[in-house]
C-alpha positions as CSV (number, residue, x, y, z in Angstrom):
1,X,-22.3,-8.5,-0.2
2,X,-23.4,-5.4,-1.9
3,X,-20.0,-3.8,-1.5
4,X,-18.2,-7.2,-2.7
5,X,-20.3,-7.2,-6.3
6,X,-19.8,-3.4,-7.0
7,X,-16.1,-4.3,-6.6
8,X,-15.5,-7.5,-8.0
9,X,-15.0,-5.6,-11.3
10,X,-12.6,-3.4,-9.7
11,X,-10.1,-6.7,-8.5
12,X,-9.8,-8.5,-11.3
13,X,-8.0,-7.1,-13.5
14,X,-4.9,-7.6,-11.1
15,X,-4.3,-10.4,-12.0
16,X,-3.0,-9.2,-15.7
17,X,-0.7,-7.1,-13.4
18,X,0.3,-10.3,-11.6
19,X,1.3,-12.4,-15.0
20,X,3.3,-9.1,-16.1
21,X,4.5,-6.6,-13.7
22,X,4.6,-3.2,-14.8
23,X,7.5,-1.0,-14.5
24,X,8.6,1.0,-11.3
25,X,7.4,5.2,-11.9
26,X,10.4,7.5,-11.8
27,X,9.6,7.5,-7.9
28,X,10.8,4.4,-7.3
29,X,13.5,4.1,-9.8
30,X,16.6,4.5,-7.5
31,X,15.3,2.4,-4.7
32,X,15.1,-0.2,-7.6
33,X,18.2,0.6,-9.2
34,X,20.1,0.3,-6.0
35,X,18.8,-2.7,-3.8
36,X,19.6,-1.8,-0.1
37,X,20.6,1.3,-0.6
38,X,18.4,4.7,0.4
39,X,18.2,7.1,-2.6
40,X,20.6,10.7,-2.9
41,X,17.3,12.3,-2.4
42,X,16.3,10.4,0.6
43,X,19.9,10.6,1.8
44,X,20.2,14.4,1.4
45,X,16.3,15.3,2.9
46,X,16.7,15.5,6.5
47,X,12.9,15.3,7.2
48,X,11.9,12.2,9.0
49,X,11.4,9.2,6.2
50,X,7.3,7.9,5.9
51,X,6.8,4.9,3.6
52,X,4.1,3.4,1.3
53,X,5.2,0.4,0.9
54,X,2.9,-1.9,-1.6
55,X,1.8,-2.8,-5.0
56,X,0.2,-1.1,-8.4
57,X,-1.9,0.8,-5.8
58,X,0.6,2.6,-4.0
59,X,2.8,2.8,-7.4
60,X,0.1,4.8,-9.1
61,X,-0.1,2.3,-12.0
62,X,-1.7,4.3,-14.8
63,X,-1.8,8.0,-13.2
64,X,0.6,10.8,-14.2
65,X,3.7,11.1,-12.6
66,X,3.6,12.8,-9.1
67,X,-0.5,11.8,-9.2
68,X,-0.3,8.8,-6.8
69,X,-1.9,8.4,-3.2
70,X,1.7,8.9,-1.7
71,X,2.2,12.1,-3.9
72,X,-1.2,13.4,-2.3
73,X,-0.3,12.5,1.2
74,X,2.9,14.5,0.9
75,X,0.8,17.1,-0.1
76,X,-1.8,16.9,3.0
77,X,1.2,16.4,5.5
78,X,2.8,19.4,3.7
79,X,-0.4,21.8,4.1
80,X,-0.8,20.7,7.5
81,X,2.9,21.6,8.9
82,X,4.0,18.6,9.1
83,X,7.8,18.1,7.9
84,X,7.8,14.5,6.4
85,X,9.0,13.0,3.2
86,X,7.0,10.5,1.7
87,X,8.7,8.0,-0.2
88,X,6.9,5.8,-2.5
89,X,8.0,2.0,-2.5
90,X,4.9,0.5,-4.6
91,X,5.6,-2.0,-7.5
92,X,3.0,-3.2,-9.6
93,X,2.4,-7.2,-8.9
94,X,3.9,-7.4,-6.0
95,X,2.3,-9.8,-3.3
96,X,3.5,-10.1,0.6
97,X,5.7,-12.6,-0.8
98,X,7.5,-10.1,-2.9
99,X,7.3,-7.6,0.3
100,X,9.3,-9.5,2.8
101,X,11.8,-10.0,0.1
102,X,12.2,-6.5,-0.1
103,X,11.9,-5.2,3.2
104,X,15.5,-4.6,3.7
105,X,15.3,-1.9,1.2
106,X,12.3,0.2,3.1
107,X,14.9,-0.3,6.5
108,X,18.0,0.9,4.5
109,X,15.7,4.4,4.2
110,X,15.6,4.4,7.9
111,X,11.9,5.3,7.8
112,X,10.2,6.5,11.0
113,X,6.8,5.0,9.9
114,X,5.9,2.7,7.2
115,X,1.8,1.8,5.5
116,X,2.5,-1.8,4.9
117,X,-0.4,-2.1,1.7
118,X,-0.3,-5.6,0.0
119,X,-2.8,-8.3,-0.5
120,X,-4.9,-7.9,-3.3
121,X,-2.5,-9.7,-5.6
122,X,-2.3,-12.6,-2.5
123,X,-6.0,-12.9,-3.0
124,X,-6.2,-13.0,-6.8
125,X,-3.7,-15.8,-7.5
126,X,-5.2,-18.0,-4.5
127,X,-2.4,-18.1,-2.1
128,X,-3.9,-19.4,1.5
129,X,-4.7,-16.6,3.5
130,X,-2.2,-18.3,6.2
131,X,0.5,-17.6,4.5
132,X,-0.3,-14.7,3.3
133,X,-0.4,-13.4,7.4
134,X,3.0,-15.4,7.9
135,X,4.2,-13.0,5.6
136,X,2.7,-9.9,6.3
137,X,3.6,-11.2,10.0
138,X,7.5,-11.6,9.1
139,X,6.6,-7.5,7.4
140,X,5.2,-6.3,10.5
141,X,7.7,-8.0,13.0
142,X,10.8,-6.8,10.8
143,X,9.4,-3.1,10.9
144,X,9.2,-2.8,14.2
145,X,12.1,-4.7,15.5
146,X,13.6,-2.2,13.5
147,X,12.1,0.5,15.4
148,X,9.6,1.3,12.8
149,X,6.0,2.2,13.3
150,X,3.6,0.2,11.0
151,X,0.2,1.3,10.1
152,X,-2.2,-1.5,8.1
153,X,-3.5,-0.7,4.6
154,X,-6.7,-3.3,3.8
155,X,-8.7,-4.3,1.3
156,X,-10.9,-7.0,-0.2
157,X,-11.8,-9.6,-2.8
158,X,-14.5,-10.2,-5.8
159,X,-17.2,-12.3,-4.5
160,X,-16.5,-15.6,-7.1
161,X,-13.7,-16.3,-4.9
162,X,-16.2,-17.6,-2.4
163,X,-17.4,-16.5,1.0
164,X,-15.1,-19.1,2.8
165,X,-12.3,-17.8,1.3
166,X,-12.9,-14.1,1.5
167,X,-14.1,-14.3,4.9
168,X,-10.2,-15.8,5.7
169,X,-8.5,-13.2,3.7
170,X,-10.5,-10.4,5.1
171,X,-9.4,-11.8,8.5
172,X,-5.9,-11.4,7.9
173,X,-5.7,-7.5,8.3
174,X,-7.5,-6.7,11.4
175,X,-5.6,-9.7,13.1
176,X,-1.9,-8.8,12.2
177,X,-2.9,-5.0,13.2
178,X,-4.3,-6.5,16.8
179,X,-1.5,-8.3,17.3
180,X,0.9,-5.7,16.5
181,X,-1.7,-2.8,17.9
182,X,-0.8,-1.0,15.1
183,X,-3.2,1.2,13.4
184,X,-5.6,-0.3,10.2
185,X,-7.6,1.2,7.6
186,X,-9.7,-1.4,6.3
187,X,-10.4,-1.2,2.9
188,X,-7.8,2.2,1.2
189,X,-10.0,2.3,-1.5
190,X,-12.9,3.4,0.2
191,X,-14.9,6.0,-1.2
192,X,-12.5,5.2,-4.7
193,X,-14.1,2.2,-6.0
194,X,-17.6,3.4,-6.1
195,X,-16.9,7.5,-7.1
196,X,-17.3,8.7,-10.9
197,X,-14.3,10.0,-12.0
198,X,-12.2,8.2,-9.6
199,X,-11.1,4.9,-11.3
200,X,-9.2,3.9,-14.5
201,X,-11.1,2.4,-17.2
202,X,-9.1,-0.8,-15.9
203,X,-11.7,-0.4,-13.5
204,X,-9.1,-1.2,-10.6
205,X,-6.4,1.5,-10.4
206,X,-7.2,5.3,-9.1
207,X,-6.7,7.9,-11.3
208,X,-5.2,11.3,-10.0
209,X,-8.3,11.8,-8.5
210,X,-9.2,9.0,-6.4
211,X,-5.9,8.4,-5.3
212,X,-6.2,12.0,-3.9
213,X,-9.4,10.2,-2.2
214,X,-6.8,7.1,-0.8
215,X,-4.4,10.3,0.7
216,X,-7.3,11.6,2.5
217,X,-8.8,7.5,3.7
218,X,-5.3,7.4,5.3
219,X,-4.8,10.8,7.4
220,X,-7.0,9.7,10.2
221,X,-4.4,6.6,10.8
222,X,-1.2,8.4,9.7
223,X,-1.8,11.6,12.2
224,X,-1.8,10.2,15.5
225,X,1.8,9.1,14.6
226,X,3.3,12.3,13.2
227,X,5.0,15.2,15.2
228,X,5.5,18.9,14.3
């Protein structure tokens, strides 16, 4: 409970993302501007292709350009040898709806492994937490028919959406990553929400900072999949 009142500032203001989605960063631009078809710089990089695939939170909504969670994780792969190229494809507002409608896009980058990191957007406009798993269910399923390896990015609600309802949504992640048996990090923003210096005044999105912090949450579930 005390972990769901510190953050319930940090959720809410989603949902101004949700009424007006913010534009793409320059890193997603020609995934955007070209529906289906992998980027010139994807195209040319012959390193294997690792997604984030999400909303605001994998965009980097608010940070400086090159300052978002997957900027840091190419850095971290990079220092540690490994020869991957991180592509972001977050948009601000998206929910899971919005990420089955654009899977085809992530698979037309012929990605070796993909974090699958929507939800919070799910959870702020009500949707049932049934269909919200159908669809991060169709997500998963597509990935990996596609020969894709999946990893689970979590997280959580304010606690005025009621325990009933949290509890269901909460749910949602550890059961598509059982069924799956793909790997899960609960909650990305884990030591985020609660560091100075590491959110926005929005009181929602990382700044450079903590989405250094979300990089670092995810190596311990990214590794294990990665080859030199």
């Amino acid at each position: 409970m005390k972990r769901l009142l510190l953050i319930a500032a940090l959720l809410l203001p989603l949902a101004a993302c949700n009424r007006q989605p913010q534009p793409v960063p320059p890193a997603d631009a020609a995934s955007v501007a070209q529906p289906n078809q992998p980027s010139a710089a994807v195209s040319d990089d012959p390193r294997p292709v690792l997604v984030a695939f999400g909303d605001s939170l994998t965009a980097g909504f608010g940070a400086d350009q090159d300052k978002s969670y997957p900027d840091y994780l190419q850095k971290e792969l990079d220092a540690r040898g490994y020869h991957y190229h991180v592509v972001n494809e977050g948009i601000s507002g998206n929910t899971t709806k919005d990420g089955v409608n654009r899977i085809d896009e992530v698979i037309a980058l012929h990605p070796a492994i993909v974090i699958v990191a929507f939800g919070g957007n799910d959870g702020l406009r009500g949707v049932r937490p049934e269909e919200m798993q159908t669809n991060l269910d169709t997500i998963v399923h597509t990935l990996q028919d596609a020969h894709v390896k999946v990893i689970i990015a979590g997280i959580t609600l304010p606690p005025n959406y009621g325990a009933s309802y949290i509890h269901r949504f909460d749910d949602v992640f550890p059961a598509i990553a059982k069924k799956y048996h793909t790997p899960l990090l609960p909650f990305m923003l884990a030591n985020v929400w609660d560091t100075p210096g590491d959110m926005q005044r929005d009181g929602i999105h990382a700044t450079a900072q903590g989405n250094a912090q979300v990089a670092r949450n995810l190596l311990p579930v990214v590794e294990p999949l990665l080859t030199k």
